[in-house]
Backbone as numpy.savetxt, mean C-alpha at the origin, in Angstrom:
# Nx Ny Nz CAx CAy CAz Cx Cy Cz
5.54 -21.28 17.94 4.28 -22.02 17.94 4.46 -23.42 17.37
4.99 -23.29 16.16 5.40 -25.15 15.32 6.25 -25.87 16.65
7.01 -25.21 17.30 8.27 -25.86 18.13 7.31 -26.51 19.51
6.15 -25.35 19.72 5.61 -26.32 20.87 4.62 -27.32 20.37
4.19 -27.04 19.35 3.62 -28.04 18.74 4.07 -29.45 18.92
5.56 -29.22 18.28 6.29 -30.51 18.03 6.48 -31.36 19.65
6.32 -30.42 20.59 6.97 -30.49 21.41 6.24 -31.42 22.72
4.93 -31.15 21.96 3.22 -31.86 22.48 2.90 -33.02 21.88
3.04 -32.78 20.74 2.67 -34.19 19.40 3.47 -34.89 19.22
4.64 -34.52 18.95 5.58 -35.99 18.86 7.13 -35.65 19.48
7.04 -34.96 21.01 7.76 -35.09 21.60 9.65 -34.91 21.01
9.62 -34.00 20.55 10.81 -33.44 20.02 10.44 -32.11 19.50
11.97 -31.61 19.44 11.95 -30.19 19.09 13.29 -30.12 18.11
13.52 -31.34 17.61 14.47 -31.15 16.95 14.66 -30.89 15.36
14.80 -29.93 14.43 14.72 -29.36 13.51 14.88 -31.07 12.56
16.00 -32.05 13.24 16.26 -32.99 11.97 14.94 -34.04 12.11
14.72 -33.76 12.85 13.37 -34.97 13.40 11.98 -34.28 12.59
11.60 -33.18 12.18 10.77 -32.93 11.30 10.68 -33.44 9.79
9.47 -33.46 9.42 8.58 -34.59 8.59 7.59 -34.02 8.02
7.42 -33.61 6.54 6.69 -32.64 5.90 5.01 -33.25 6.41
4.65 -34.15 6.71 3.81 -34.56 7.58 3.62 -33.91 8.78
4.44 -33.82 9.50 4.30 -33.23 10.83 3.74 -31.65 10.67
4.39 -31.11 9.17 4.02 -29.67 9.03 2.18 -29.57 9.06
2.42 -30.61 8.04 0.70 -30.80 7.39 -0.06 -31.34 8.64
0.19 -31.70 9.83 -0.95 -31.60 10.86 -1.33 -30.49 11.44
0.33 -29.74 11.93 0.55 -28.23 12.31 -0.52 -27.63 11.49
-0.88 -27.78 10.10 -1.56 -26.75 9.30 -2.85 -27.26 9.58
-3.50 -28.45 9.50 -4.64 -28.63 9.65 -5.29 -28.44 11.40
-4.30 -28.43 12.28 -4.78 -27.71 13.79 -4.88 -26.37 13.84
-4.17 -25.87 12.99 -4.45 -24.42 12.97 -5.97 -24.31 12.46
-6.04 -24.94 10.95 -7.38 -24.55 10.53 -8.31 -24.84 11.33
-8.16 -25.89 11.48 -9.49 -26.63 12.76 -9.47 -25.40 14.33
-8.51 -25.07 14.76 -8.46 -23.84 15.73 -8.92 -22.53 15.37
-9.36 -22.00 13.71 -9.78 -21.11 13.05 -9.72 -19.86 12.55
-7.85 -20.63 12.22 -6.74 -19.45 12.06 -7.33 -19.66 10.57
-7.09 -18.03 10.04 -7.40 -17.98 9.07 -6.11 -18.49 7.61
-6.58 -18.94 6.50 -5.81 -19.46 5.36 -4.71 -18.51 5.22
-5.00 -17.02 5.09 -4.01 -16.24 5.12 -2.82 -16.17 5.82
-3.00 -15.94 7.20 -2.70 -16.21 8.45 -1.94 -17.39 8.41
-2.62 -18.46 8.36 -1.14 -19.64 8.31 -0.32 -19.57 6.93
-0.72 -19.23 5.78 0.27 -18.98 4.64 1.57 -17.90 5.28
1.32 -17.21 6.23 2.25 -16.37 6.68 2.77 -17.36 7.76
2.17 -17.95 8.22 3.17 -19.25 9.51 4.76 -20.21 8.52
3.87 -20.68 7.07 4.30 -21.28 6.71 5.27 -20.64 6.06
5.05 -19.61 5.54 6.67 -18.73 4.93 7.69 -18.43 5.63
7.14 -18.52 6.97 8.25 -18.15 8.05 9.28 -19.63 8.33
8.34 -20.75 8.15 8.65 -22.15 8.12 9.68 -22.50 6.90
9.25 -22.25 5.62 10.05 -22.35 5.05 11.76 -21.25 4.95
11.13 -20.18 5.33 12.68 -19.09 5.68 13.68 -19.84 6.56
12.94 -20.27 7.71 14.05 -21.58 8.76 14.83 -22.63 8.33
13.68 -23.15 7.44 14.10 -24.65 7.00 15.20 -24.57 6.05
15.14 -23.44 4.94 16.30 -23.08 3.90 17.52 -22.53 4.38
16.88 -21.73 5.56 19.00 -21.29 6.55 19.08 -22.26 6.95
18.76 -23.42 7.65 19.01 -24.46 8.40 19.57 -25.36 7.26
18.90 -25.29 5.80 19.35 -26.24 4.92 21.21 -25.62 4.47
20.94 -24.31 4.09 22.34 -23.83 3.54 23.27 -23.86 4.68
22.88 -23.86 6.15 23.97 -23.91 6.96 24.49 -25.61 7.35
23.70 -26.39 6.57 24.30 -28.06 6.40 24.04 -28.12 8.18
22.43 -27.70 9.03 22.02 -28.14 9.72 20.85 -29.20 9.51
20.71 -29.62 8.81 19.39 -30.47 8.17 20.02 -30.70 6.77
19.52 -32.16 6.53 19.79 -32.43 5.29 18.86 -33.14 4.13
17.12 -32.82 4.64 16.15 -32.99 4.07 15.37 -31.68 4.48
14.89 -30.95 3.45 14.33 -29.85 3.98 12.36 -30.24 3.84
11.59 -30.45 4.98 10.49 -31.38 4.95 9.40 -29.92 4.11
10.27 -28.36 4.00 9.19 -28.07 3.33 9.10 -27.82 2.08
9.78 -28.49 1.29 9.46 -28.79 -0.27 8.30 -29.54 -0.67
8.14 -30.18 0.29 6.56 -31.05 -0.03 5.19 -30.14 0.58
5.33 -29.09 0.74 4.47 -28.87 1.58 3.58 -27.34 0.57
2.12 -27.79 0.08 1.70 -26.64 -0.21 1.32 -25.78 0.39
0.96 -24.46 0.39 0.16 -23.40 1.18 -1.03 -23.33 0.87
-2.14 -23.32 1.51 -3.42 -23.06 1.55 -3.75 -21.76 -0.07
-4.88 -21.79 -0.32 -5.22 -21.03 -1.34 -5.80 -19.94 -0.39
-5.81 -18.91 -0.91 -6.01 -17.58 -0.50 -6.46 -16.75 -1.50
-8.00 -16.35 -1.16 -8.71 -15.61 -2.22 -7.84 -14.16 -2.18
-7.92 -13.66 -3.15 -7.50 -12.11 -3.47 -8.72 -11.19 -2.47
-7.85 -9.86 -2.13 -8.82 -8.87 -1.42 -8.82 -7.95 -2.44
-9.92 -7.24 -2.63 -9.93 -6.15 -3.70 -9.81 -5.14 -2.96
-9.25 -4.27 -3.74 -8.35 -2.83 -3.02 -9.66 -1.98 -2.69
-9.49 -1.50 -1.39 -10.35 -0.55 -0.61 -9.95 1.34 -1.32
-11.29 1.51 -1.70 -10.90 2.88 -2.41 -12.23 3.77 -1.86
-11.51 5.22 -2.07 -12.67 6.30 -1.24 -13.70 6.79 -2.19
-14.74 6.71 -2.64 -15.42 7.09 -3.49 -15.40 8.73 -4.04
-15.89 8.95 -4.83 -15.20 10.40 -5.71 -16.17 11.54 -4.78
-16.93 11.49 -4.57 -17.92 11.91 -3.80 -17.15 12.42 -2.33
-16.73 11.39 -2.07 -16.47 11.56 -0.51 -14.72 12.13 -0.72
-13.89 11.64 -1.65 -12.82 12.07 -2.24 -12.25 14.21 -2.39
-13.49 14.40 -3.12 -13.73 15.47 -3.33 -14.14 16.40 -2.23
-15.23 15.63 -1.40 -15.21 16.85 -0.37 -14.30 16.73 1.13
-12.85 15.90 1.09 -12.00 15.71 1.84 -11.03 16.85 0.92
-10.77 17.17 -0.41 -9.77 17.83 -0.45 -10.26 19.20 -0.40
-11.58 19.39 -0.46 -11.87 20.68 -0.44 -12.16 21.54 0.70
-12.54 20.19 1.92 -12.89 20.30 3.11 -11.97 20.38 4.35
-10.60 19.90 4.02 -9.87 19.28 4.71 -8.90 20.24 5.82
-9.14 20.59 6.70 -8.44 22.12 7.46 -8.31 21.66 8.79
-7.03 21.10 9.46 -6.91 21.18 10.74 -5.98 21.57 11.28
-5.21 22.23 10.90 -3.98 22.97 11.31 -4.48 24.40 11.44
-4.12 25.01 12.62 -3.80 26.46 12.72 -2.69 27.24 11.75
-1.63 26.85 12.20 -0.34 27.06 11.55 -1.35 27.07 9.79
-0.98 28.04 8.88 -1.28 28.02 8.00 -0.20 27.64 6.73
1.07 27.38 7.12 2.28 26.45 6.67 1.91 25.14 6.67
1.56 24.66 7.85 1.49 23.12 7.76 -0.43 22.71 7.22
-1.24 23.96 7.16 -2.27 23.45 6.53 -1.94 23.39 5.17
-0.97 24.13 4.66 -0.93 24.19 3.32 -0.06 22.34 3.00
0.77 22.41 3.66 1.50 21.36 3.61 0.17 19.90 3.50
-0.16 19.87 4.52 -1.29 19.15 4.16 -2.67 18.60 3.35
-2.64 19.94 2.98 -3.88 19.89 1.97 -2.84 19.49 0.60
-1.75 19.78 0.77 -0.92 19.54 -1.08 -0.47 17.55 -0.86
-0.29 17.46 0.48 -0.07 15.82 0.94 -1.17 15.18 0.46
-2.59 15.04 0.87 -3.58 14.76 0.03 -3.78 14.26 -0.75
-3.65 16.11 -1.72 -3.75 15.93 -3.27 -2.68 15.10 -3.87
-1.46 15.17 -3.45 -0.50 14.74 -4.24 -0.65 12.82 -4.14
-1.20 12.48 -2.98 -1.33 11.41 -2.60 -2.56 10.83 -4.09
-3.68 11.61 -4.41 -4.91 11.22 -5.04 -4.11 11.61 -6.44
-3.85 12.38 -6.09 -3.35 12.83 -7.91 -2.28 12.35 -8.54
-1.48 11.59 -8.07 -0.01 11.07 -8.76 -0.71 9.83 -8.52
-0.79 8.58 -6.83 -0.92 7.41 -6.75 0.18 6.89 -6.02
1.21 7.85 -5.47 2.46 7.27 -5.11 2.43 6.80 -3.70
3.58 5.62 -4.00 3.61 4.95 -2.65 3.75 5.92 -1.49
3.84 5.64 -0.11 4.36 6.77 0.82 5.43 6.55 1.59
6.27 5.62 0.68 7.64 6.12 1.26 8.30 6.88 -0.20
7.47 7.02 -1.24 7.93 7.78 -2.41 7.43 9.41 -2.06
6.59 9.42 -1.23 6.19 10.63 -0.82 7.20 11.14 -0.24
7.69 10.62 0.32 8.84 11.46 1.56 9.95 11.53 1.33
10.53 10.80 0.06 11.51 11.30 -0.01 11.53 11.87 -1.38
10.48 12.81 -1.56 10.23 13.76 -3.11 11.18 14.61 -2.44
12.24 15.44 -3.06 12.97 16.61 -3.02 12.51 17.99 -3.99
13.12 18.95 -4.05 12.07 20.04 -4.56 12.76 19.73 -5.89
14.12 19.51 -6.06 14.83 19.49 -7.09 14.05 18.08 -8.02
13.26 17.67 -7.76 12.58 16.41 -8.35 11.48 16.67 -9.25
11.09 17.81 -8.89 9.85 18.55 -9.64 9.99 19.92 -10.67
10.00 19.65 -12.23 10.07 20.35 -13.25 8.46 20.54 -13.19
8.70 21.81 -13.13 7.92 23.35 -13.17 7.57 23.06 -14.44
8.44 23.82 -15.62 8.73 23.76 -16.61 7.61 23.05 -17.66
7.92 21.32 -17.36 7.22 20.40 -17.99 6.36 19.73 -17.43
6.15 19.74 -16.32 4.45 19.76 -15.07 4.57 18.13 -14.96
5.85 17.77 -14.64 5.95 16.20 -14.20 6.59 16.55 -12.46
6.68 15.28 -11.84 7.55 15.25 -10.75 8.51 13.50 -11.10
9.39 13.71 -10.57 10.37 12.30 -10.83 10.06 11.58 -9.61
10.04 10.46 -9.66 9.55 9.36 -8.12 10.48 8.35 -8.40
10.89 8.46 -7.75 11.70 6.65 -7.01 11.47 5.99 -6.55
11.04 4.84 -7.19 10.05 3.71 -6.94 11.16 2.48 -5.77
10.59 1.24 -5.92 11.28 0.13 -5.22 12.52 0.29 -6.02
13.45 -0.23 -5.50 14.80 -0.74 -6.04 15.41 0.68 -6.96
15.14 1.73 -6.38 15.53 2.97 -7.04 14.52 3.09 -8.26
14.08 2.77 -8.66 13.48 2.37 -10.30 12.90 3.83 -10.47
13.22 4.49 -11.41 12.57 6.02 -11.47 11.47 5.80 -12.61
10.42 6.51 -11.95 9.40 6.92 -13.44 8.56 8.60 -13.21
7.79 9.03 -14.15 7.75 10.26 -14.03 6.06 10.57 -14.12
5.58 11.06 -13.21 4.23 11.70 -13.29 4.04 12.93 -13.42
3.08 12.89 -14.37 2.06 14.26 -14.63 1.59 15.29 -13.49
1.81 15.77 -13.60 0.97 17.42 -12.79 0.04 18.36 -12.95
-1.19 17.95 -12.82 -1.51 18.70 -13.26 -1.97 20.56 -12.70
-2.18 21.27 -13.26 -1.66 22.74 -13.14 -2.17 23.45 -11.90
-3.19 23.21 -11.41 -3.21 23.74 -9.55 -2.46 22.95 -8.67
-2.31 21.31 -9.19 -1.62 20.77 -8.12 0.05 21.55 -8.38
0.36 21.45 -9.62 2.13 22.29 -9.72 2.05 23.81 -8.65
0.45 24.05 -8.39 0.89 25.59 -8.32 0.59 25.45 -7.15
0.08 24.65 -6.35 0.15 24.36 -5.18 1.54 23.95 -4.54
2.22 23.03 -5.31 3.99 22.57 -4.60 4.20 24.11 -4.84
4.74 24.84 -6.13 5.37 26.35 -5.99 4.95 27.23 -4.70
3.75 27.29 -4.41 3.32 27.94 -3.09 3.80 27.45 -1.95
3.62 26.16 -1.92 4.28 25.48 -0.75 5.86 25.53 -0.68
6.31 25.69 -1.38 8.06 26.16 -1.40 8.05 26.89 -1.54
7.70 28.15 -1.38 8.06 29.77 -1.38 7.44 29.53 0.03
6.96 29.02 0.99 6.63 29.35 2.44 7.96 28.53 2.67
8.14 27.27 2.42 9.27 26.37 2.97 10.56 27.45 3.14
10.88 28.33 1.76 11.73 29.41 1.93 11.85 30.50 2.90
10.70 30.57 3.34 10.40 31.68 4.44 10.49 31.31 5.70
9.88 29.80 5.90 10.59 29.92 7.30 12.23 29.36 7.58
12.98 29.15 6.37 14.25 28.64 6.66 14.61 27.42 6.79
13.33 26.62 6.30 13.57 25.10 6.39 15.07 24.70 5.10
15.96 23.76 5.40 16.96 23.43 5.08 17.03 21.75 4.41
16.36 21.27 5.25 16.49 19.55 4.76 15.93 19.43 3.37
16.81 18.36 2.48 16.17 17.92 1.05 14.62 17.61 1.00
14.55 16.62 2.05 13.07 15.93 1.68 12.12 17.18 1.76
10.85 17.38 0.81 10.10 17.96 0.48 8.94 18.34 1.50
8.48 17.40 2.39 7.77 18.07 3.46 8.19 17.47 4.55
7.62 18.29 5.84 8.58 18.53 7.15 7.72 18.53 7.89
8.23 18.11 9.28 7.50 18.39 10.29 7.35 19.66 10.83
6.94 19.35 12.20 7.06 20.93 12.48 8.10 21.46 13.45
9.69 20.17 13.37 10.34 20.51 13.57 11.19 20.55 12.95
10.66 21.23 11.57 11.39 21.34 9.90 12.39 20.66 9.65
11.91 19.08 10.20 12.68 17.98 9.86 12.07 17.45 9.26
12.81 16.39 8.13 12.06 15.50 6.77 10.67 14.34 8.16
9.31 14.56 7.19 8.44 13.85 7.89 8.57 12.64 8.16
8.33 11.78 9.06 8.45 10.59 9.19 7.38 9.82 8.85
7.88 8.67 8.26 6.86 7.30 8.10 5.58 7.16 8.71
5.86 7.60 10.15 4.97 7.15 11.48 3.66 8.72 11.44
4.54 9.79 11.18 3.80 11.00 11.11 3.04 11.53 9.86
3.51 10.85 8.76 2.49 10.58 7.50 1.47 10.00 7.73
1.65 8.68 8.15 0.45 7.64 8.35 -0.48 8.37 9.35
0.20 8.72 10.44 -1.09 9.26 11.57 -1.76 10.43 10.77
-1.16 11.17 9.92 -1.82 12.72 9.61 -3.04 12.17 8.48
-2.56 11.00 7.60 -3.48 10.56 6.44 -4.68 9.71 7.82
-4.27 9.18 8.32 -5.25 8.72 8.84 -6.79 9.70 9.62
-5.74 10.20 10.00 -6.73 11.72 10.49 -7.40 12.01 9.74
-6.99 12.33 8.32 -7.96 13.05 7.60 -8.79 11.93 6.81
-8.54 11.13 6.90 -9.41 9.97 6.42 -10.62 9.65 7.29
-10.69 10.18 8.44 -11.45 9.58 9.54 -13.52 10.15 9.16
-13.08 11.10 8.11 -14.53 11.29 8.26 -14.90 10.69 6.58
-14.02 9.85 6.18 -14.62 8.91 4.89 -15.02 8.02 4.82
-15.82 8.07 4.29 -16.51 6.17 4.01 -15.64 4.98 3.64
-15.15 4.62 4.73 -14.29 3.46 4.01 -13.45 3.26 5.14
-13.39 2.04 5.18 -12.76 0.87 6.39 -11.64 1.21 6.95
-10.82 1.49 5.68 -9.28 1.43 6.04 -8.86 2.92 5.99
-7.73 3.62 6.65 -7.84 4.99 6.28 -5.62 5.08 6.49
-5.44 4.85 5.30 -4.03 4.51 5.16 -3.77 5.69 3.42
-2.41 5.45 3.75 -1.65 6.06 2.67 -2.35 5.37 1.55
-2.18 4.07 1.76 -2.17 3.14 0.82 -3.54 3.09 -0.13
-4.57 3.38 0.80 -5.91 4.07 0.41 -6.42 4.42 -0.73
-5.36 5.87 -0.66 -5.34 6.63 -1.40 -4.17 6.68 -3.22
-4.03 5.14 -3.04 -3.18 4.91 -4.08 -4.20 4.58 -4.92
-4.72 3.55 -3.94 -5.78 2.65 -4.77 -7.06 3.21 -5.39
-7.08 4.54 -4.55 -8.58 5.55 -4.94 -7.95 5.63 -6.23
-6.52 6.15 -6.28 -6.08 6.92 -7.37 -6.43 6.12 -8.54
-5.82 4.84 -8.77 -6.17 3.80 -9.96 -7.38 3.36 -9.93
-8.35 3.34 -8.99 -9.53 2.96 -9.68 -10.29 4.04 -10.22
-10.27 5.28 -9.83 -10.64 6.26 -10.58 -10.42 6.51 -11.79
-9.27 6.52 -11.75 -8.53 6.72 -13.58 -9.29 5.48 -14.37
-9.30 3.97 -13.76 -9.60 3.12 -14.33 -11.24 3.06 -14.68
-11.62 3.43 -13.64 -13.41 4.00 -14.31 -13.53 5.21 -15.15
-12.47 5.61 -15.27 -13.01 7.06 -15.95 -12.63 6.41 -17.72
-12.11 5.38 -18.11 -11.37 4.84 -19.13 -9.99 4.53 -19.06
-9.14 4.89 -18.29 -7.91 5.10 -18.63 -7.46 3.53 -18.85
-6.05 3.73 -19.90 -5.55 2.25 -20.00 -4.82 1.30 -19.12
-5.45 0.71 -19.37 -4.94 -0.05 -17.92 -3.50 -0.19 -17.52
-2.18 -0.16 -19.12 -0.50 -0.55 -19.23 -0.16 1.16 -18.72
-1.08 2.06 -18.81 -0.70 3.90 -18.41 -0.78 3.53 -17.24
-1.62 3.33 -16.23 -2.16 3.04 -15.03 -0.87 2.45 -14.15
-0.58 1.33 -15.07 0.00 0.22 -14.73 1.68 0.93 -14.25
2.02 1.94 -15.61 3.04 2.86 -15.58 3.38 3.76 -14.38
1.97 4.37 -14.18 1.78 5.61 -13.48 2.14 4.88 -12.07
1.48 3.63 -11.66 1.69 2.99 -10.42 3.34 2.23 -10.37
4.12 2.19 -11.15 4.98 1.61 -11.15 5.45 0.12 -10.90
4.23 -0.31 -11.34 3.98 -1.87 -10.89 4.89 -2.35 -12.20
5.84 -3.91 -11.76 6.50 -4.04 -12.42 5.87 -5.18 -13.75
4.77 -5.39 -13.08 3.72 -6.33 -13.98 2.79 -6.01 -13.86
1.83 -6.66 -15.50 0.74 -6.09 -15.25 -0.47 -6.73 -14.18
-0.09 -7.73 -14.19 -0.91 -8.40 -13.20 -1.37 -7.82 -11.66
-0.33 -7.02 -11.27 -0.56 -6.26 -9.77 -1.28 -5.07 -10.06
-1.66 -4.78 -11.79 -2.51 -3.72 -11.82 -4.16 -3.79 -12.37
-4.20 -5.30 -12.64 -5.33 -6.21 -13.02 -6.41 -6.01 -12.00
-5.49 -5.96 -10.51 -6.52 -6.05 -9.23 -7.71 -5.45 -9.27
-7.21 -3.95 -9.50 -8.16 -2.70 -10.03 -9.17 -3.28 -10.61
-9.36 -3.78 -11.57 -10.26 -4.46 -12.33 -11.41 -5.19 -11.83
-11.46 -5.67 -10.55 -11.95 -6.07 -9.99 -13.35 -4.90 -9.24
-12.84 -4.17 -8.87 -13.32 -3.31 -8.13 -14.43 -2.25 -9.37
-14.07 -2.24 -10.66 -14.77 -1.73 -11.96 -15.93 -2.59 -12.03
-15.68 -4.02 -12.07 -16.67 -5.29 -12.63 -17.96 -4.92 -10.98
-17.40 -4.76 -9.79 -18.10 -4.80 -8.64 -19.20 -3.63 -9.05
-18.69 -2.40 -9.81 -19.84 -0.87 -9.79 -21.01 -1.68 -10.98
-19.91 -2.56 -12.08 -20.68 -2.31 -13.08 -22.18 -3.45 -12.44
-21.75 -4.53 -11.38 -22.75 -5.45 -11.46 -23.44 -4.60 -10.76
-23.34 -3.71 -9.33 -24.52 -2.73 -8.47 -25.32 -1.93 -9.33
-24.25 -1.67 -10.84 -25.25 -0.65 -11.36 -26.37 -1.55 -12.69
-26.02 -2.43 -12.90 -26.58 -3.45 -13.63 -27.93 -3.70 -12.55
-27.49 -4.22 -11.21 -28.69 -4.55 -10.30 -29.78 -3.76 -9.98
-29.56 -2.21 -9.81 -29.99 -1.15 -9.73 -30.92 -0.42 -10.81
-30.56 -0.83 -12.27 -30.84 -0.72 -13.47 -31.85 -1.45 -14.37
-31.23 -2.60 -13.96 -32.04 -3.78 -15.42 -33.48 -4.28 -14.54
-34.30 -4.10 -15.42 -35.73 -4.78 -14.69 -35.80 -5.79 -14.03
-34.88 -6.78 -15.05 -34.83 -8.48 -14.44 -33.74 -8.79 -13.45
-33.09 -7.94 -13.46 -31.89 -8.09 -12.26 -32.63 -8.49 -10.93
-31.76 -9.55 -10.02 -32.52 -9.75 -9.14 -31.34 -9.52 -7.94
């Protein structure tokens, strides 16, 4: 898109012939065309990824996007399922015949609401990852980074049930849940199954990811500390767990509005 740009406006396409100017019109035709701020902040990262191989490969020897800021971009506050509607998805939740893979599913869920874990940490939980014993499971976060969540005692006794069937039908692979060709689940077959069961909740988005965010804002309305939270999510700062916070201040002003006489 920048290349035909260049290619219309000032008649070249040549990487050395760019002019942190030339970027900054590119950005203001976009806006004026009514691409969104976000949206070109992602044009322009791709702009700068070019311009820095082009710089280290000593193809260019002014890189025009050092001068060049990115648009400001408000924060989105994390989309979460309300406790209400939360509750009667895990209690409600039955679409499998196979009574193996309903079980499998209904513990996917919970484990999803009740730990917070990412879902590629979901899939590759092994059984050997989960102490019985001391009612944690071990997760492997980004960059291997291990930390350890709580269990609490139907969800533990729900995985034990679910691996004494895994034993019965002869499933073999490490990863912890399977398809139903008792092969480790895939990426693509998580997302479609959470999505499914998301479909009769209130709420926009119906992703793994969802259900991370249900997880921390719940804890975070119920009191919990925000650096536990922060732990439990494996965020490596606290700032990516601040977001949450946002979404607390949103109940407290509806319930302030709802409440106070003079609220308007």
């Amino acid at each position: 898109m920048f290349y035909d740009f260049l290619a219309v406006t000032f008649e070249t396409t040549d990487a050395k012939d760019v002019s942190a100017s030339m970027v900054k019109d590119w950005m203001l035709l976009l806006s004026q065309n009514g691409i969104s701020a976000r949206s070109i902040c992602r044009k322009i990262a791709s702009l700068r990824a070019f311009f820095k191989f082009l710089e280290e490969n000593e193809s260019i020897i002014h890189n025009p996007m050092v001068k060049i800021i990115q648009p400001k971009v408000s924060k989105r506050n994390p989309v979460y399922i309300q406790q209400e509607d939360i509750s009667r998805l895990l209690k409600n939740e039955k679409q499998e015949e196979d009574p193996f893979f309903e079980l499998r599913d209904e513990l996917i869920l919970e484990l999803f609401y009740a730990t917070g874990i990412r879902q590629a940490e979901l899939l590759t939980i092994k059984e050997t990852d989960i102490d019985f014993g001391n009612g944690y499971v071990r997760i492997f976060g980004k960059r291997r980074k291990e930390r350890i969540i709580p269990l609490h005692r139907d969800l533990a006794q729900q995985i034990e049930q679910y691996i004494s069937q895994r034993k019965l039908r002869g499933v073999a692979c490490e990863a912890l849940f399977v398809n139903k060709k008792l092969q480790p689940l895939t990426k693509f077959q998580l997302y479609s199954l959470i999505h499914q069961m998301l479909c009769t909740a209130n709420v926009e988005k119906k992703s793994p990811h969802v259900l991370r965010h249900t997880f921390a804002t719940h804890l975070l309305n119920e009191g919990a500390d925000i650096n536990s939270i922060k732990e439990l999510l494996g965020h490596s700062s606290l700032s990516a767990t601040q977001v949450y916070t946002h979404n607390s201040i949103e109940d407290l002003k509806r319930a302030y509005k709802q409440a106070h006489p003079r609220a308007e």
